[in-house]
C-alpha positions in Angstrom: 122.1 79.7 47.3 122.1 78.3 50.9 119.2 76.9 52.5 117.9 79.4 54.7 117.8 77.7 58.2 114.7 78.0 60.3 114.0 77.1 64.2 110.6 76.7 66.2 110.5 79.1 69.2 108.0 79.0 72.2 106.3 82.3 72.9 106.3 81.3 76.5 109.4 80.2 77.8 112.0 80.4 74.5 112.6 76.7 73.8 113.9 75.9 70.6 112.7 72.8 68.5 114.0 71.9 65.2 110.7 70.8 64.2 107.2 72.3 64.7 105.2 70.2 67.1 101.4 71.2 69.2 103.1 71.2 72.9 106.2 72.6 74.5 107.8 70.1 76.3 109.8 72.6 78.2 106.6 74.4 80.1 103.7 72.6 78.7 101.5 75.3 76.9 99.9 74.4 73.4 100.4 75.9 70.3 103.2 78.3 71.7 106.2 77.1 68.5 106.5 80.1 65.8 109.1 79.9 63.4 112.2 81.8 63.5 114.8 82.4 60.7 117.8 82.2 62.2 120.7 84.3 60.7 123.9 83.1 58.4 126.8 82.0 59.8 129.3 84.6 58.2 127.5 87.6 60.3 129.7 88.5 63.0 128.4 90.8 65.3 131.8 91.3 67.1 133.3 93.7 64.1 130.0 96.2 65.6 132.4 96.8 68.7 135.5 96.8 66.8 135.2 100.7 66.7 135.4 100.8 70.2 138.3 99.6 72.8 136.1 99.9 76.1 137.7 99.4 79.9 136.7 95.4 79.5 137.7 94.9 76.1 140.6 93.2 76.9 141.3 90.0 77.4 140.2 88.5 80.9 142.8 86.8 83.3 142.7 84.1 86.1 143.0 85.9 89.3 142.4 84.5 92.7 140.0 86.0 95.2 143.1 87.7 97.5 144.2 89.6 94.2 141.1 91.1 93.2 140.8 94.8 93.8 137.7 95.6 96.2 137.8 99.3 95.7 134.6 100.4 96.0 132.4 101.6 92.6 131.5 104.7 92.4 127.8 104.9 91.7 125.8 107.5 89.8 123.0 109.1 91.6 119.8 109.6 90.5 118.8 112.9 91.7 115.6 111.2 93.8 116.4 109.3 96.9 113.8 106.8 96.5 114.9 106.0 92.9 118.8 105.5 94.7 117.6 103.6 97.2 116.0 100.9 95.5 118.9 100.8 93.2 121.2 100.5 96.1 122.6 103.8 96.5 122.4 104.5 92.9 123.4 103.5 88.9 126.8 101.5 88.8 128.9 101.6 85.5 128.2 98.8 83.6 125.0 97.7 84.5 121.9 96.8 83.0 118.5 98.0 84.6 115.2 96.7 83.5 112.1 98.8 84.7 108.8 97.1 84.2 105.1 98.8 84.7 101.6 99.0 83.3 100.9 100.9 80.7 100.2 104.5 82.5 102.4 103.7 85.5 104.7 106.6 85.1 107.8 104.6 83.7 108.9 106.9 80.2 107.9 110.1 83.1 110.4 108.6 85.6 113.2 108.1 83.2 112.9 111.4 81.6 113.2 113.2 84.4 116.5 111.3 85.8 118.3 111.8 82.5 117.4 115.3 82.9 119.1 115.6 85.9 121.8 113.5 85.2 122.5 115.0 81.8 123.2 118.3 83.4 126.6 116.6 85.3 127.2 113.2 82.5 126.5 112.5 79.0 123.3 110.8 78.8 121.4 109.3 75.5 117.5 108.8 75.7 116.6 106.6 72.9 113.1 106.1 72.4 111.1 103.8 70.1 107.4 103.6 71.2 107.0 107.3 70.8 108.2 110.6 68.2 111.4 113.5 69.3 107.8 115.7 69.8 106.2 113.6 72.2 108.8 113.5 74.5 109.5 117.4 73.9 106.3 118.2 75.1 106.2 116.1 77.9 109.6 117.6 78.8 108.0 121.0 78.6 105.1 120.3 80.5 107.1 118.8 83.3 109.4 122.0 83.2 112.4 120.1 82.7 116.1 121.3 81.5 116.0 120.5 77.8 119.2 121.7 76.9 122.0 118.6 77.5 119.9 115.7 76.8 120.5 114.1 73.7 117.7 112.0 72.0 117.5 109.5 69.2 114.5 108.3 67.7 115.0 104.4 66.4 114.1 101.2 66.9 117.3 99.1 65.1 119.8 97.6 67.4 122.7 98.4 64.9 122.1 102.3 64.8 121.6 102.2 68.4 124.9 101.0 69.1 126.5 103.1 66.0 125.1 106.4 67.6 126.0 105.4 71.0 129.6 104.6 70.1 130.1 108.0 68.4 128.7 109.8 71.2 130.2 107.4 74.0 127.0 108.5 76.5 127.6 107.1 80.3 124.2 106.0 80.9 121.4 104.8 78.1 118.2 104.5 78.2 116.5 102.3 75.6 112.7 102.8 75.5 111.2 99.7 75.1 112.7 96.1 74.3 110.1 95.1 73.1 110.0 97.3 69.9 113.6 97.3 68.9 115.3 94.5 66.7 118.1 93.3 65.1 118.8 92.9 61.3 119.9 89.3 61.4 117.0 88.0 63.1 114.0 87.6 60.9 111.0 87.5 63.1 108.9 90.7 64.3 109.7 92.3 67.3 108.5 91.7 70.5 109.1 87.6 69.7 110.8 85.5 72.0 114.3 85.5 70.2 114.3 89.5 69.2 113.7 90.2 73.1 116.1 87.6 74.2 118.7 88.6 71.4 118.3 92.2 71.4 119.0 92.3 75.5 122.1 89.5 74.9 123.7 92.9 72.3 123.0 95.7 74.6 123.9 94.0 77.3 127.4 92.9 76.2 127.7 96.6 74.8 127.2 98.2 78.3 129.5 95.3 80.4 131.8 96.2 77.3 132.1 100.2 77.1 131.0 100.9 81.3 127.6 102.6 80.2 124.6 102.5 82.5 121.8 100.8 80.3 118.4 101.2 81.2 115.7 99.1 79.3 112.3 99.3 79.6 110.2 96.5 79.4 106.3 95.4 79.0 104.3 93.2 81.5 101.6 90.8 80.9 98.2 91.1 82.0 99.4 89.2 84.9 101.6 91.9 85.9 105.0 89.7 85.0 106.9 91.3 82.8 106.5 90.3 79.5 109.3 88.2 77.0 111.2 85.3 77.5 112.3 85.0 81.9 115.9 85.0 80.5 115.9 88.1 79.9 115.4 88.6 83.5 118.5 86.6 84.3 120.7 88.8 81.7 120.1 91.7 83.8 121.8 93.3 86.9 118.7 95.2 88.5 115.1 94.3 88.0 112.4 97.1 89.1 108.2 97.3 89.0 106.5 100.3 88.7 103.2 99.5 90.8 100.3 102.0 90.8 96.9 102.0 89.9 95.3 104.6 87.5 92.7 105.9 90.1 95.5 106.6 93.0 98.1 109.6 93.1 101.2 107.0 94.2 103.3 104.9 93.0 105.6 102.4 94.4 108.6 101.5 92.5 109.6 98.2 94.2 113.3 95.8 93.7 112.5 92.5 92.5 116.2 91.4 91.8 119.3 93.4 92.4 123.1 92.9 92.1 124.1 95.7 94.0 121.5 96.3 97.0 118.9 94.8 98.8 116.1 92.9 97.4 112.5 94.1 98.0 113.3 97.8 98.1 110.5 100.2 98.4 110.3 103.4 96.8 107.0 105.8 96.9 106.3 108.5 94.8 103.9 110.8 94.4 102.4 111.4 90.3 102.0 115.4 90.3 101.7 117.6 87.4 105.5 118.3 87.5 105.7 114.9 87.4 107.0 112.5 90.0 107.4 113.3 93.4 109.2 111.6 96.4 107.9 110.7 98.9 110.2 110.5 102.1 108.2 109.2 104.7 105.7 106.7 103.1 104.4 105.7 106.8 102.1 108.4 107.0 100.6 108.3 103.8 98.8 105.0 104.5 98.0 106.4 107.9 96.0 108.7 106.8 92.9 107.4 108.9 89.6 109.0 110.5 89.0 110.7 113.6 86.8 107.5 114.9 88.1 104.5 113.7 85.4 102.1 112.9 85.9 97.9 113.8 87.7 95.9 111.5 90.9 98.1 111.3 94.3 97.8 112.5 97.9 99.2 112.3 100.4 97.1 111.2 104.4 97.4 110.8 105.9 95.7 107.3 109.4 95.4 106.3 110.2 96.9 102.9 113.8 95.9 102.0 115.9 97.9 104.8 113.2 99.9 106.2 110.1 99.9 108.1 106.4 100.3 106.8 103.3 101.3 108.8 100.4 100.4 106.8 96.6 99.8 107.5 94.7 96.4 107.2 90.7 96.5 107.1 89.2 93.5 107.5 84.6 92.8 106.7 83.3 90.0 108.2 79.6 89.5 107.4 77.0 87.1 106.9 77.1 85.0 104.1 73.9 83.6 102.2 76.1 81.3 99.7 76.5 77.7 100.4 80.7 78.6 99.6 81.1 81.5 101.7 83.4 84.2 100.2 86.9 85.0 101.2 88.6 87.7 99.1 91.9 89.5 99.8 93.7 92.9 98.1 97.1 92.9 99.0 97.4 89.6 100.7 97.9 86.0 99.7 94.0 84.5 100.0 96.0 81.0 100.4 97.1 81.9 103.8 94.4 84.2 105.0 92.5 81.3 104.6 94.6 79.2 106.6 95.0 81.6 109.5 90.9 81.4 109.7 91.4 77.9 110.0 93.8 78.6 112.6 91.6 81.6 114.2 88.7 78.2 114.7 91.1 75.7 116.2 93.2 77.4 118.5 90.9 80.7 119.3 87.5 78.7 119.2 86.0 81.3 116.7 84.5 80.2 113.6 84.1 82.3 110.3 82.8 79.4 108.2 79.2 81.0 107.3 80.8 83.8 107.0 82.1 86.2 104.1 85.8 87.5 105.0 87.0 90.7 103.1 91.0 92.1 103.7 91.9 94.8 102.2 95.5 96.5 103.0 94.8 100.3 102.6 96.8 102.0 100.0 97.6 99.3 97.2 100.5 98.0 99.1 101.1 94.1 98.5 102.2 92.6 102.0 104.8 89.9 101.1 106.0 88.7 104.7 104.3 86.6 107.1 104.1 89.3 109.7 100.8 90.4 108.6 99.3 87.2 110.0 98.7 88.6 113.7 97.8 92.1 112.5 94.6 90.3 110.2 93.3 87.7 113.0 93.0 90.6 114.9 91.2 92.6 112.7 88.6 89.4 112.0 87.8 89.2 115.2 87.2 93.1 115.5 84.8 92.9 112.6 83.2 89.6 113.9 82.2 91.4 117.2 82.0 94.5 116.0 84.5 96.2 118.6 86.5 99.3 117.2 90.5 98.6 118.5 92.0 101.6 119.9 93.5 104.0 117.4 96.8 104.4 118.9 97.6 100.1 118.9 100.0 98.2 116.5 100.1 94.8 115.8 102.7 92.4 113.9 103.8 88.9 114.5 103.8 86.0 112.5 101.1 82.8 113.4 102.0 79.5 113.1 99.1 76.6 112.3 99.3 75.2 116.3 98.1 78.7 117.3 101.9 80.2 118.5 102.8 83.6 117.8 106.5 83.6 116.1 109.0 86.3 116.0 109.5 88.8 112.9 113.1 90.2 112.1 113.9 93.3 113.0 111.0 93.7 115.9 113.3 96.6 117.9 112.7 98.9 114.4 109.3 97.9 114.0 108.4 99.2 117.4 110.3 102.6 117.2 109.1 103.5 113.8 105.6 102.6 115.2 106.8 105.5 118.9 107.7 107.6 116.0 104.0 108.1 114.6 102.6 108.3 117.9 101.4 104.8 118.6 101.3 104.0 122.7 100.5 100.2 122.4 101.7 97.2 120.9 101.0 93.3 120.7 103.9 92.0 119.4 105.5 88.1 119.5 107.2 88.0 123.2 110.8 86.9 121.2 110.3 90.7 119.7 109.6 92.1 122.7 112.2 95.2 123.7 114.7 94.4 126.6 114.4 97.8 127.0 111.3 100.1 127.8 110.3 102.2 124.5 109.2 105.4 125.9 105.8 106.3 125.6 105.0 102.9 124.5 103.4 100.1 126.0 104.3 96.5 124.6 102.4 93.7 125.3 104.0 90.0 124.7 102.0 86.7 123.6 102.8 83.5 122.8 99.6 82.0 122.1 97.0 83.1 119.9 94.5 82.5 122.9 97.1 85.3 124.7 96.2 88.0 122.5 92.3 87.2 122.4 92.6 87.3 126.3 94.2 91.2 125.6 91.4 92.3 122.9 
């Protein structure tokens, strides 16, 4: 009999070692190495797709850039606009998806309501491994779905997955979660490093292979990264979060990485009893503010993927009685807001440093760009003195550590999607300011951080 061979796997990254050892070289964590069995050399998983001549089956051939056809793909909508829209304009043939989400987030209630849809127009397959046919049947019912073309499959084992999906030849699957399904030839449990990484690498090659639409869906850590080994995250075409707290009605399904659209994509939906709900004009959700604004608060404009945001920072500033005064943030990096306060005492001559600084972007929204930096100085300093900002002003711009106020792309949009909710004033960087008048809007241009002190 042949000596079973055996390889030692981190848990972190998915270096291999032939030998067990206390550190990972590759990232550095301790006592990360489990042993794998690694399969014989006579299984050939390529006699699996032998059953099946898909449109890339065939051999590949060198072509030059002229000679390649750019007719456009036709994509597969969703049935929900914000799904399509961070996915580009929709599902393309042939590519893998990978939605990622907290437990509770809403990402098996998403799903099963665009196979729904879609199965009433395209075969569709919904195979689920985390939970039973009657689970999902009764979430189906209490959603009021159409029940009648979706086909479902109830398995966890790679091989059957692919059997069933070659018989019934579905154009989009949905595989519900990696992280519980395996394959036969690898020996260790699933969820491990190389079931994840192996089981993507065979659905993967089967969706390029047939033109399916493969959606996974995937753990994250308590970190909120999603969980596995971070190839698995290069494998893939489209890689989307679920974001959303358990205590808030709204979700934001956000792009992280995608192929076939922009990066960064926003979507907001609404959790209802029906399930998920669009939301087509996220702006005035978070602007949902009181009659009297109280100090501390401002209106700022984002940029989420290829559209504008208006969202509302709220900003504490009180007295500290710790040696190490406090400086928290929800939504924002605390390295920078701590640097902008260190810009706020240089260049603006006011100091925070015995005091405790709170930020807080209203909504659960996580601010990634830079042009939040105005919009929080501002709303220090209207905490600090305990001035209320008018309720009709908008701030954005971008501060740079000698005190100047830097442009933002796409300033002209920011502006009118600000006119468009009714705002009538606006401190913006003067390279953003408009070349021509926004009606019903007046726009104030600084350069300086002193500038827009002098204007508060």
């Amino acid at each position: 009999m042949a000596k079973q061979k055996t390889a030692f796997v981190c848990q972190d990254c998915g270096a291999d070692y032939p030998k067990w050892q206390g550190q990972c070289t590759e990232c550095g964590t301790w006592n990360t190495l489990t042993e794998v069995r690694l399969g014989t050399a006579s299984t050939n998983r390529d006699e699996r797709f032998s059953g099946y001549a898909g449109p890339q089956a065939q051999a590949a051939q060198v072509q030059t850039l002229a000679e390649i056809d750019l007719e456009q793909v036709p994509r597969l909508s969703s049935g929900a606009g914000e799904f399509d829209r961070v996915l580009g304009g929709g599902f393309v043939p042939g590519s893998v998806v990978l939605i990622g989400g907290h437990p509770g987030a809403g990402k098996s209630t998403l799903l099963l309501q665009t196979l729904c849809a879609l199965a009433a127009k395209l075969d569709a397959l919904y195979v689920t491994g985390e939970e039973s046919l009657q689970q999902v049947a009764m979430r189906a019912q209490r959603l009021r779905l159409p029940t009648d073309r979706l086909k479902m499959l109830a398995e966890t084992s790679v091989e059957q997955i692919i059997q069933q999906a070659q018989q019934h030849r579905p154009k989009v699957l949905v595989v519900d979660s990696i992280q519980v399904v395996h394959l036969a030839d690898i020996q260790s449990a699933p969820g491990s490093v190389s079931q994840v990484r192996e089981c993507a690498a065979f659905l993967t090659r089967f969706a390029k292979q047939t033109g399916t639409v493969l959606i996974l869906v995937g753990h994250v850590t308590k970190d909120g990264s999603l969980a596995g080994p971070k190839v698995l995250e290069h494998m893939i075409d489209c890689s989307i979060m679920l974001e959303g707290s358990h205590d808030s009605r709204y979700r934001t399904l956000r792009g992280n990485k995608n192929r076939f659209g922009a990066v960064n994509e926003l979507g907001v939906f609404a959790m209802t009893e029906q399930g998920l709900k669009e939301v087509n004009n996220p702006s005035a959700i978070f602007l949902q503010r009181p009659d009297e604004v109280a100090s501390g608060s401002v209106v700022m404009v984002v940029w989420e993927g290829t559209r504008p945001l208006l969202v509302e920072i709220q900003a504490l500033v009180d007295e500290s009685h710790l040696g190490n005064p406090r400086r928290v943030s929800v939504g924002l990096d605390n390295n920078r807001m701590a640097m902008l306060l260190a810009v706020l005492h240089r260049h603006g001559g006011i100091m925070v440093g015995d005091q405790d600084v709170f930020v807080n972007v209203v909504g659960g929204v996580k601010v990634l760009e830079t042009s939040a930096d105005l919009a929080l100085l501002v709303a220090v300093v209207s905490s600090l003195r305990d001035k209320a900002l008018a309720p009709d002003l908008m701030v954005f711009g971008e501060v740079g550590l000698s005190g100047e106020i830097r442009p933002v792309p796409s300033g002209q949009e920011r502006l009118r999607e600000a006119a468009k909710h009714g705002f009538k004033r606006a401190i913006v960087p003067a390279a953003n300011a408009p070349r021509d008048k926004i009606p019903g809007m007046e726009v104030v241009a600084v350069k300086k951080l002193s500038d827009v002190l002098d204007v508060l």
